[in-house]
N, C-alpha and C positions, 0 to 999 in steps of 0.2 A: 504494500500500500504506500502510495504518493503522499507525502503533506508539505502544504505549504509552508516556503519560508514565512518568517515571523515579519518581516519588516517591509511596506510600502509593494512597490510593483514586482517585486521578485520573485512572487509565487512565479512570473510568466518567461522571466526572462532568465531567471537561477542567481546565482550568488556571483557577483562582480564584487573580484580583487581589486582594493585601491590601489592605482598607480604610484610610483615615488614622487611624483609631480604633485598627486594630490596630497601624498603627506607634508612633503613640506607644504606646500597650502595650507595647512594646519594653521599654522602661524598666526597670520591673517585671519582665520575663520575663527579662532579661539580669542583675538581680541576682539573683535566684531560681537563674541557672547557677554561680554561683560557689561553690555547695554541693550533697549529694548529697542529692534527694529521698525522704522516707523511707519507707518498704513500710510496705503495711496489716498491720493481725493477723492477718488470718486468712491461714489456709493456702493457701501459693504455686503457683497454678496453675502456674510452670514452674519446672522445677528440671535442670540444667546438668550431667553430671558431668565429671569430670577427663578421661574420654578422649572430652569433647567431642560427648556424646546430649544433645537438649536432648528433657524429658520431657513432657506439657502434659496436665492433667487441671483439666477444665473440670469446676463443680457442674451438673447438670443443672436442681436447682431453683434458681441461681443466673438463670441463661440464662431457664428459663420467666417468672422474675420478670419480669426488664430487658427483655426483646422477646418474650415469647411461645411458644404451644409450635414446635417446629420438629424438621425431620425429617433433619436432617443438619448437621452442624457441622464447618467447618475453621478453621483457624489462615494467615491468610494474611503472606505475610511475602518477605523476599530470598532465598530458601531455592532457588531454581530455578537454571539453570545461564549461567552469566555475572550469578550474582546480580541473577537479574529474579524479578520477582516471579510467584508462585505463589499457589498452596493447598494446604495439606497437610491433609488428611480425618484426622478423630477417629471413633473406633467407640464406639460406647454400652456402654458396661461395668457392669450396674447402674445406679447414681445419678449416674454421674461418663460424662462425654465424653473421650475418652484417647488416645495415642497416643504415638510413640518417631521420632524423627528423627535422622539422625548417621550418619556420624561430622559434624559441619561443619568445613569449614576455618576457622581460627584469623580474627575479623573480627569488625563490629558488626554486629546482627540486629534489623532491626526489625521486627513485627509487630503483628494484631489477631485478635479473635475477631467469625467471621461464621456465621450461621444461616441458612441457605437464603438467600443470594446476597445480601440485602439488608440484615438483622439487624446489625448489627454495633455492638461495644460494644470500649473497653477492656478491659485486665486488670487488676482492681483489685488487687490481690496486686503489680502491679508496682509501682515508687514512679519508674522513670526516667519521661518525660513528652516528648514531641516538639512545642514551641511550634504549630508552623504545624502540625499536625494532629494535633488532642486526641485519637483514638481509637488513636494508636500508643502502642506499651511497645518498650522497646528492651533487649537484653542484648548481652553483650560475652562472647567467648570467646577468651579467650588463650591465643599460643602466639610460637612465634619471628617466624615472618612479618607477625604483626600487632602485635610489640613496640612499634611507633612509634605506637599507638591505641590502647595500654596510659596510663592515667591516671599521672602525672608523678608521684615521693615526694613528700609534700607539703612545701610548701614551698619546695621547688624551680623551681618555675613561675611563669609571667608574669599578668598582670590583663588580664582582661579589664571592660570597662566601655560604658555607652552613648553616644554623641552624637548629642545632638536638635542639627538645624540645618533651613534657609529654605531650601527652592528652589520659586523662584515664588510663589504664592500659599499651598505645601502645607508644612508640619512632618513632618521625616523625621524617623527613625532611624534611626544605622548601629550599629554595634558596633569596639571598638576594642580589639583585642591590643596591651599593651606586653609588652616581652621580662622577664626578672626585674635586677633594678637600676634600672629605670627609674625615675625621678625626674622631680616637675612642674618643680620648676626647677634650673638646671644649666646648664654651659658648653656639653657637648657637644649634637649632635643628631641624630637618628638617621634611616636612609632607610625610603621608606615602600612598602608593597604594598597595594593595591587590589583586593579583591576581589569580583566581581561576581556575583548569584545569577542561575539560568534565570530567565525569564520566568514571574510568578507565585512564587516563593517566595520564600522568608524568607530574610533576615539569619542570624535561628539555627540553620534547617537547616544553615550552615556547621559549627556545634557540637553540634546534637542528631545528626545522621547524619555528618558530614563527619568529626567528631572533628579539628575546625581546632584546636579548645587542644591537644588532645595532641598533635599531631603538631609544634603550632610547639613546645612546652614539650620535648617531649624531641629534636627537631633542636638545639635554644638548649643544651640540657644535657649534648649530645655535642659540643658546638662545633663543628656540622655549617652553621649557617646563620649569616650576619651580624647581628648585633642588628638589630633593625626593627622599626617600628610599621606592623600589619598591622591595616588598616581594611574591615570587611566588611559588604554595603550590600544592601539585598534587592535581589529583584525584579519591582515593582509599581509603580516611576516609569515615566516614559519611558526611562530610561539615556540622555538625549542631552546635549549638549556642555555644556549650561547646568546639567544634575544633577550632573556629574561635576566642572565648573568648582567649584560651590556646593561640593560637598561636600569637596574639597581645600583651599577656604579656608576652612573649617569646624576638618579637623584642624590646617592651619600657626596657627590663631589657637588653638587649645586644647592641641595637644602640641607638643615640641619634634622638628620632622623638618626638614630640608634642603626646600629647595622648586627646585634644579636639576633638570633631565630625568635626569640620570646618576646620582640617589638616589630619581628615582620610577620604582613598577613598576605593574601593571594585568595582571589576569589575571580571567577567568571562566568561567562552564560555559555550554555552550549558549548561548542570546542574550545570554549573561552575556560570554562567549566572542568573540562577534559587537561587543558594547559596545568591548573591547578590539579588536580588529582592528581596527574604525571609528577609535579613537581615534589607531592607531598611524600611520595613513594621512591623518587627517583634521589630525591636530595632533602630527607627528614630533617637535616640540620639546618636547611636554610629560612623555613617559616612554622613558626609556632602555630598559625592558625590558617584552615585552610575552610573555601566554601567551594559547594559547586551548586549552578545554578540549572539544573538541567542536563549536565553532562556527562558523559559515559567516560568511562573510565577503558580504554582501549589494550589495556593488557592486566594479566593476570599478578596478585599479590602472591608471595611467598612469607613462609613463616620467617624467615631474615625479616623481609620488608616488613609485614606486621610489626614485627617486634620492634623495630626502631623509629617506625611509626608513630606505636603506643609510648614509646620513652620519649621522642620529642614534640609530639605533636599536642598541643593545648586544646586544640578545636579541631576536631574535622565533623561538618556541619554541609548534609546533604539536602535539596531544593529540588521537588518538582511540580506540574500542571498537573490538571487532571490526562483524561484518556486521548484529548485533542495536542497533546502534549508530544512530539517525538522524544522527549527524555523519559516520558512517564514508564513505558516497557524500562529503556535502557538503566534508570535509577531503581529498577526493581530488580532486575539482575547485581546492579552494583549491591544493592544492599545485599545478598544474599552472596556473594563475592566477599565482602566487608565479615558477614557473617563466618563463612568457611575459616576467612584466616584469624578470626580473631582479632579482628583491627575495632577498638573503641573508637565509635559515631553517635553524632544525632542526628536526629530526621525528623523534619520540619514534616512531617504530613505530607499529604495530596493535597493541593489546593483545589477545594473542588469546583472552583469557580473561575479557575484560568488557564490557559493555555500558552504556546510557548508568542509568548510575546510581552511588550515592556510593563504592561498594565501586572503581569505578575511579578518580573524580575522586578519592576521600584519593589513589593510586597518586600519580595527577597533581602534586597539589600535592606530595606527598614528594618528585618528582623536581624539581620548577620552584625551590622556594624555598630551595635550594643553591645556585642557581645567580644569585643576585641577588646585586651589588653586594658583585661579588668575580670573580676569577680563577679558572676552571676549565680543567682540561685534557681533558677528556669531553664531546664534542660529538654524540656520536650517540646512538641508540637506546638506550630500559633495556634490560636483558638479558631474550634471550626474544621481545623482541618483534619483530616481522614487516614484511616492505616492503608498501607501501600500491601495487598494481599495477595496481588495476582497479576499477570501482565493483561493486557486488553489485545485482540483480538478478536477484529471483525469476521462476519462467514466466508466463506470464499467467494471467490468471483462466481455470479454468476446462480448463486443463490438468490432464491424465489420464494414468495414475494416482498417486494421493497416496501417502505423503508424498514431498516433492522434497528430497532427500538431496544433499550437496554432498560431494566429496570430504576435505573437512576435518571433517566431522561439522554442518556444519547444514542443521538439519530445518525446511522450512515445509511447515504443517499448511494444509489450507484445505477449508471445508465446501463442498457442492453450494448452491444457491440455494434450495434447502426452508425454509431457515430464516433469508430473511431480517427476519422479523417477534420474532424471538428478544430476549429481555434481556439471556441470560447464555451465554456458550458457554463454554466449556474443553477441552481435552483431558489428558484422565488418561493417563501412564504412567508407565512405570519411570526416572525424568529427573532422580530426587534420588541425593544420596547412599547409595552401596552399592546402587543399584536400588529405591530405595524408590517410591513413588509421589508423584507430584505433579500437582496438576490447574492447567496454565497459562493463563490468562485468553488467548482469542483477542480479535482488535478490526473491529469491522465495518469491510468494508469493499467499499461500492456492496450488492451484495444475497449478498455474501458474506461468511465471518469467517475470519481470516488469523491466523497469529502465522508468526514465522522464530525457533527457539531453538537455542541451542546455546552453543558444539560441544559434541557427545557424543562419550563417548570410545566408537572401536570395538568392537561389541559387537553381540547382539539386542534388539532392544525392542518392547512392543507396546502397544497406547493402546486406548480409545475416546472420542468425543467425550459429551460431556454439556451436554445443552440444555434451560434452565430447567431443569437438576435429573432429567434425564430422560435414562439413560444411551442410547446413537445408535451404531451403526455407521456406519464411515467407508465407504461404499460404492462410493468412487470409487478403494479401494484393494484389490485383489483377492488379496490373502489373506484366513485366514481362519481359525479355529479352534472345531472343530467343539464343544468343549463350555462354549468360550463366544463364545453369534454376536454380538457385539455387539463383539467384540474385532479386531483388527487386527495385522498386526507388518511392524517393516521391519529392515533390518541398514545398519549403518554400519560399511562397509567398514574394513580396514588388522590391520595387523602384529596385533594385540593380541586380532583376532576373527577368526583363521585356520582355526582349528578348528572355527567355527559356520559358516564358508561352504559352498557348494557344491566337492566335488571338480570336476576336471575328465568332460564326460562320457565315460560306456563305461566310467571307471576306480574308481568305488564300488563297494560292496558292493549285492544284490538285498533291494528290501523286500517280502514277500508279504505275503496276507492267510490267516491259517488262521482255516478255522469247525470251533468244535468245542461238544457236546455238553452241556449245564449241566445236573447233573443237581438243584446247589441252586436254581438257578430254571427249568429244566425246560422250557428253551427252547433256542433255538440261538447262539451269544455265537462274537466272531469276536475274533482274538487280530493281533498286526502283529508279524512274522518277521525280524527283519535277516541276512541270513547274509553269508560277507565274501567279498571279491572269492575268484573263482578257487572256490566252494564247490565239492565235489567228492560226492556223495551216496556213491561209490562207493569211496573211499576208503578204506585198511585199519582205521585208526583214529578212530573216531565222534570229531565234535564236540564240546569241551566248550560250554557251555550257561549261559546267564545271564541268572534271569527277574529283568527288569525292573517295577515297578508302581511304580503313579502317585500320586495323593494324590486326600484327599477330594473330592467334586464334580468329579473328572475321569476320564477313562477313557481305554482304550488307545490311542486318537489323540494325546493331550498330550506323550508323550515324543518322538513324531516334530514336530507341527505347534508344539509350543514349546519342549520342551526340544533339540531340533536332534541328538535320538540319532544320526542316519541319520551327521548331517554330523563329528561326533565320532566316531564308529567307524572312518567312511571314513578321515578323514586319519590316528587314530593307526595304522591298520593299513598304510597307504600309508606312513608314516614308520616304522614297522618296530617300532613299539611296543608292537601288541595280538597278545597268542596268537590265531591263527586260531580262532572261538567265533560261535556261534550265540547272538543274543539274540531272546528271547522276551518280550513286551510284552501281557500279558494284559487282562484287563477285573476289576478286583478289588472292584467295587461289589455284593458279597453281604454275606449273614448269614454266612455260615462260610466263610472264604476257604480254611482249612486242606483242609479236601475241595475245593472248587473250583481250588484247585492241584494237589493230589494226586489229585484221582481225576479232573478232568478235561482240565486243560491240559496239563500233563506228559505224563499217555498220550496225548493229540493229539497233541503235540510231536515225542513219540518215535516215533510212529507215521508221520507223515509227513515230519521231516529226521534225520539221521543224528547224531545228537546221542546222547550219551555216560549210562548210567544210575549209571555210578560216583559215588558222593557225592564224591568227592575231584576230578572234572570237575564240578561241579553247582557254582551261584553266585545267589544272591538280595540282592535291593537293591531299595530303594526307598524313596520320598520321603512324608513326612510320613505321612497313614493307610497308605500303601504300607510304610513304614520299619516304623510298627506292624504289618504283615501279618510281614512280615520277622523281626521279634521274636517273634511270635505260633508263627511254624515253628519259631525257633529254640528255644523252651521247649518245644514239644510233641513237635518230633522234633529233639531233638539227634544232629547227624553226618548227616543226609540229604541237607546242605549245606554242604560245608566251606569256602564263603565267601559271609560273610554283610556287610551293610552297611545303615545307617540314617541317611538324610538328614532331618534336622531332624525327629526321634521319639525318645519316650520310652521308656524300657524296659518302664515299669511296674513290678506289683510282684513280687518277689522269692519269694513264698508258692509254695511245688511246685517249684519250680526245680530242674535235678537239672544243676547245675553241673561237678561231675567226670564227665557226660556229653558238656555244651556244650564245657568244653575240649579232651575227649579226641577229640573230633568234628569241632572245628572249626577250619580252618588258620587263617584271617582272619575276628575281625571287626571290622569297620573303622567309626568310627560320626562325622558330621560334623554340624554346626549353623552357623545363619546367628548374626549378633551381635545383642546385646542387640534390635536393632528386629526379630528372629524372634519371635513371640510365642510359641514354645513351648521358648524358651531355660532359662526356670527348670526347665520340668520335665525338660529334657533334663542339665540341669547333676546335679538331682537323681538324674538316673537312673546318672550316672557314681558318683555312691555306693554305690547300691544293686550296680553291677557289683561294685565294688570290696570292701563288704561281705559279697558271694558269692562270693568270689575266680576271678570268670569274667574271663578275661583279654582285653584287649579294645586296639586303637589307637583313637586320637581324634588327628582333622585336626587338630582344635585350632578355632576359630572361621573359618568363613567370611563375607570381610564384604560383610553385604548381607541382608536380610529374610526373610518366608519367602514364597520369589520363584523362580522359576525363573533370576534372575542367579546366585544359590547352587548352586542344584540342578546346574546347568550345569557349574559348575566342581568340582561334586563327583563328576559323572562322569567329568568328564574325569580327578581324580586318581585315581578307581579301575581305569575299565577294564585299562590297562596293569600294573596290580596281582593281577590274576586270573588263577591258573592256572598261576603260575610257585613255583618252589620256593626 
C-alpha cells in the first residue's frame, strides 16, 4: 500500500532533495522569518472568523489570468481528518470561486489554490510564505488547544539564526534556536537539541508548519523547558555519522552549549526519526536523550548495543500517528525490536487523532522537549493516547465490497483496476468538518488507487470517487442511491450513530410503496409509507400522520436511502419515544405541490392506511425545497397542519400572510438550519424576522452544525419526531 507524503504537493510529484543552492538560500530565508511577511492590497481571498469558518473566495478572472480557463477549483490544504491533506471544492458564484469551511479545530492551516488537478498557484492576498514550497499560504486559528502555536508577546522570545558549516565537500545550513537571554559570550552554557527533518525537507518546515519558534518560545516562557540551544538541520544530506559529527562541531565552535552526552539530545520525524535511533545505537556516548518521531529504526539491536544503550542513554522516547501513519506499523515492530533486546523506552501512545504530518509532530515535540535535561516524574503516554497492539493492515487488493471500515472509524477506499491509467483520483464525501465535503487524494497503487483515512466519528457517510475530474461510482460497493447513481454510502459503527443503524430484524417498523394518482402531472407517482411496528389498520383510533418531503433534485427515495428515516423511526419508537404515526414520504418535484399534497397524496394516504384526517393528528416537514413546500401549506392553508417544520428553508415573504390564522392553527412550528457553511443560512436567519415581524410564533433549534447535508437533516429529525403529537 501507497501513502502519501506528509507535506504540501508531494503526494504527486515524491520527495525532492534540496539543492546546495537552496541551502545556502537558507541564509536569506531564515532572516526573512524573524519578521511577519506583509499581505498584498488587494482583497483577501480568505478571511477567518472568530468561531473559527475559514471563508475562501477566489477572482475568477484572477485564476483565468495565472493558468487558464478551468472548470472546477479547490482549495487544497490539512483540512481532512487526522489533518491529511485534502481538497475542498469552491462553487462558481458569479465572478468569484467560493466556499465556507469550519468549524476547524484550533491549529496551523496550510494551503493552495488548484484548477482542474494541475493549475495550481499561491494566494496572493496571503503574505505568510512556506520556504520549501512556494505555492503554500499558511493561516493560524487560535484557540486553547493550540495556545502553544500561538506566536510568543513580543519580545519575549528566543532568536532564531543561520549556520553555514563543511561537511564533506558540501556547504550546509542549519538553523539555530537560542532561548531568550542568551548571550554570545558568557560563563555559562547551555545543553543542546538536534533536530532532524524527513527525508527531503527543509530546515524551515520546522518553522513555516512545525511552528518550532512558538512552541520553544512559549514552553521557555512558562518555564516548562530547560534553557537550550535547539539546532534544526534539513533533510537532503545523507544524515550519517560524518553530517551529524560536522555539524555538532559546527555549533560547540559558534554557540556556547556543553558538548557531554548528558546535555546533548537528537530527535526527528521520519528518516529524520531513523537519523536519531541510528545515532543512539550507533554512538551511545554521544547523546543522552534520544526521540523519534515516526521512524523506523533500519537495523537490528544486539545485546552489546542494548546494553550500552541502557548505560548511557537518559531518554529514548518513541512517537507515532494512528493507522494513517506510515510509522505506525514501523514503531510497532521497533517496539517489539526494543522489547527483544532489552533496551529501556517510552512510548508516547498512538495518537489517535493524527497522522504523519506536522499537526502531530508540533504534538510530539511539545511532549519530548520537557522532558530534556531535567527530572521528570511522567513517564508514560500523553493523555488520550492509545496502546500500540498490533500493526494495521488493510485487505488485499481487490477485496469486495468497498469501503473496509474498521471498528475504530477507519475507512480505506480502493478503486477497481478500470482506472489504472488515471492522473488524479479522489474521493469526495462528507469527511470535513460538520459533514462538509472533502475530496481526499487516493495514491496508486500496482493498477489500483488506495487511501486508508480517518477515524470518522460514528455516523452515515456517503462518497463518490472522481477521476480526472470525472465524477465515478464506487461499484465494488453495493449501495446505492437512486437519485444520485454515482453516489455510494457506508456507516461507521458505535454509540454516537445508534439511531442511523439497523434495528434488530422482525422488530422495525413496515416500509410500503403507495402509487397514487398525479393529477399535476397526470401520471402515476408512487409515495414510501413507514408505518410502526405492531400497525394495527383496524384499530379504534386512526393514525396520526407525518408527511415527510425531500429537497431539491431529490425525491421520495432520499429520506429512506440517505436520510436513514426507516432506521430513526425504528429505534425512537422501540425506545419508547415516538407516538405510534404513520409517515408519508411523497415525491414533491411538481409545479404546484399544494394540490399535489392535497388532492393527491393525502387522499391516497387516507385511502389506503388508517391515518387520522384531524388537522391537530396531521404533521409536515421537510428539508430544504421540501421545508419551502412546508411553508408554502402553511401560508395557504393555515390549521390543516398543526405541526409544521422546516429544515434549512426560508420562509419567504411575508405579503398575504394571515398570521392570526397560522397561530391559531398551528400547535408547533419548529424550524432548524445547518451553520454558516449551509448556504441558505442568511436567508433562513432573514426569515426569523420576517416571523417575528408577523408575530407568527414559531421554535428554532437554534443552528445545527454541519452544511446543507443530510448530516443536519439527520439530526433534525431525529429532534422532531419525538416532538409530534404530544401535548
Amino acid at each position: 500500500m501507497t501513502t502519501a507524503p506528509y507535506h504540501g504537493r508531494l503526494h504527486r510529484t515524491g520527495a525532492r532533495r534540496l539543492s546546495a543552492a537552496f541551502a545556502a538560500g537558507l541564509l536569506a530565508i531564515a532572516a526573512a522569518l524573524v519578521a511577519p511577511q506583509p499581505a498584498a492590497a488587494d482583497t483577501p481571498w480568505l478571511d477567518v472568523s472568530a468561531d473559527r469558518y475559514a471563508s475562501f473566495t477566489v477572482p475568477a478572472a484572477y485564476l483565468q489570468e495565472q493558468v487558464g480557463q478551468v472548470s472546477q477549483v479547490v482549495i487544497e490544504g490539512n483540512f481532512g481528518p487526522s489533518a491529511t491533506w485534502a481538497e475542498f471544492g469552491l462553487t462558481r458564484r458569479g465572478d468569484a470561486w467560493s466556499g465556507v469551511l469550519g468549524p476547524l479545530e484550533p491549529g496551523l492551516y496550510r494551503y493552495q489554490v488548484t484548477g482542474d488537478d494541475t493549475k495550481s498557484l499561491k494566494d496572493p492576498t496571503n503574505g505568510t510564505r512556506v520556504a520549501s514550497e512556494p505555492l503554500l499560504s499558511t493561516f493560524f486559528v487560535p484557540g486553547e488547544s493550540a495556545r502553544l502555536l500561538a506566536d510568543a508577546p513580543p519580545g519575549t522570545g528566543g532568536a532564531v539564526a543561520p549556520l553555514t558549516y563543511s561537511s564533506g565537500r558540501e556547504e550546509r545550513t542549519a538553523l539555530v534556536w537560542t532561548p531568550p537571554g542568551y548571550r554570545a559570550k558568557g560563563a555559562g552554557r547551555y545543553p543542546v537539541l538536534f533536530l532532524r527533518s524527513a527525508d527531503g525537507a527543509a530546515a524551515t518546515d520546522w518553522l513555516d508548519l512545525g511552528r518550532t519558534r512558538q512552541i520553544l518560545d512559549n514552553l521557555s516562557a512558562a518555564d516548562a523547558m530547560e534553557p537550550m540551544v535547539v539546532v534544526i538541520g534539513d533533510g537532503s544530506g545523507s544524515g550519517d555519522d560524518r553530517e551529524l559529527r560536522d555539524l555538532g562541531r559546527a555549533v560547540a565552535d559558534n554557540y556556547r552549549v556543553h558538548r557531554d552526552p548528558a546535555h546533548q539530545a537528537i530527535a526527528g520525524i521520519s528518516e529524520g526519526g531513523t537519523q536519531a535511533l541510528r545515532a543512539a545505537f550507533t554512538h551511545p556516548t554521544r547523546y543522552g536523550y534520544v526521540g523519534s518521531f515516526s521512524g523506523p529504526l533500519t537495523r537490528d539491536v544486539d545485546r552489546k548495543g542494548a546494553a550500552a544503550a541502557n548505560r548511557n542513554l537518559r531518554l529514548l522516547r518513541l512517537y507515532t500517528g494512528n493507522v494513517t501513519d506510515p510509522g505506525h506499523n514501523a514503531t510497532y515492530r521497533l517496539t517489539k525490536l526494543l522489547d527483544r533486546a532489552g533496551v529501556r523506552y517510552e512510548f508516547d501512545g498512538v495518537n489517535p487523532d493524527g497522522g504523519a504530518n506536522w499537526t502531530t509532530w508540533q504534538e510530539n515535540l511539545v511532549d519530548f522537549v520537557p522532558r530534556l535535561f531535567r527530572r521528570v516524574s511522567d513517564h508514560g503516554p500523553s493523555d488520550g493516547h492509545l496502546p500500540l497492539r498490533r500493526e494495521f493492515t488493510p485487505p488485499p487488493a481487490g477485496t469486495t465490497p468497498t469501503p473496509f471500515v474498521t471498528r475504530d472509524g477507519f475507512v480505506t477506499f480502493e478503486t477497481t483496476t478500470e482506472f489504472a491509467d488515471a492522473q488524479h483520483v479522489t474521493v469526495w464525501a462528507n469527511v470535513a468538518p460538520g459533514g462538509s465535503w472533502l475530496r481526499v487524494p487516493l495514491s496508486r497503487d500496482g493498477d489500483r488507487w488506495r487511501a486508508t483515512v480517518g477515524p470518522l466519528d460514528p455516523w452515515f457517510y456517503y462518497y463518490r470517487l472522481i477521476v480526472d475530474r470525472v465524477p465515478v461510482k464506487d461499484v465494488s460497493n453495493p449501495t446505492k442511491v437512486t437519485t444520485e447513481p454515482m453516489w455510494s454510502t457506508f456507516l461507521v459503527p458505535g454509540r454516537q450513530a445508534r439511531l442511523l443503524t439497523d434495528v434488530p430484524a422482525g422488530q422495525g417498523g413496515e416500509v410500503t410503496s403507495m402509487t397514487y394518482r398525479s393529477t399535476v402531472v397526470n401520471q402515476d407517482r408512487t409515495a414510501l409509507v413507514w408505518t410502526p411496528p405492531g400497525y394495527d389498520p383496524e384499530r379504534a383510533q386512526p393514525y396520526p400522520v407525518l408527511y415527510l418531503q425531500h429537497g431539491g433534485g431529490q425525491s421520495y427515495t432520499d429520506w429512506l436511502e440517505m436520510g436513514r428515516a426507516k432506521q430513526i423511526l425504528d429505534h425512537q419508537f422501540l425506545d419508547g419515544d415516538l407516538v405510534p404515526m404513520v409517515v408519508v414520504m411523497g415525491n414533491g418535484n411538481v409545479s404546484n405541490f399544494n394540490q399535489e399534497l392535497l388532492g393527491n397524496i393525502v387522499p391516497a394516504a387516507r385511502a389506503r392506511y388508517h391515518i387520522s384526517a384531524d388537522p391537530a393528528q396531521q404533521a409536515i416537514a421537510g428539508l430544504s425545497m421540501g421545508g419551502g413546500h412546508a411553508f408554502g401549506v402553511l401560508k395557504a392553508h393555515p390549521g390543516e397542519f398543526a405541526y409544521v417544520a422546516a429544515f434549512s428553508a426560508g420562509f419567504g415573504s411575508g405579503a398575504g400572510v394571515d398570521a392570526a390564522a397560522i397561530n391559531a392553527g398551528t400547535r408547533m412550528l419548529r424550524l432548524y438550519v445547518g451553520d454558516r457553511t449551509d448556504f441558505v443560512y442568511p436567508s433562513f436567519m432573514a426569515s426569523l424576522t420576517t416571523l417575528d415581524d408577523l408575530g407568527i410564533r414559531y421554535e428554532f433549534d437554534g443552528v445545527t452544525p454541519g452544511p446543507h447535508g443530510w448530516d443536519v437533516w439527520q439530526k433534525n429529525l431525529i429532534d422532531l419526531a419525538p416532538r409530534l403529537f404530544r401535548r
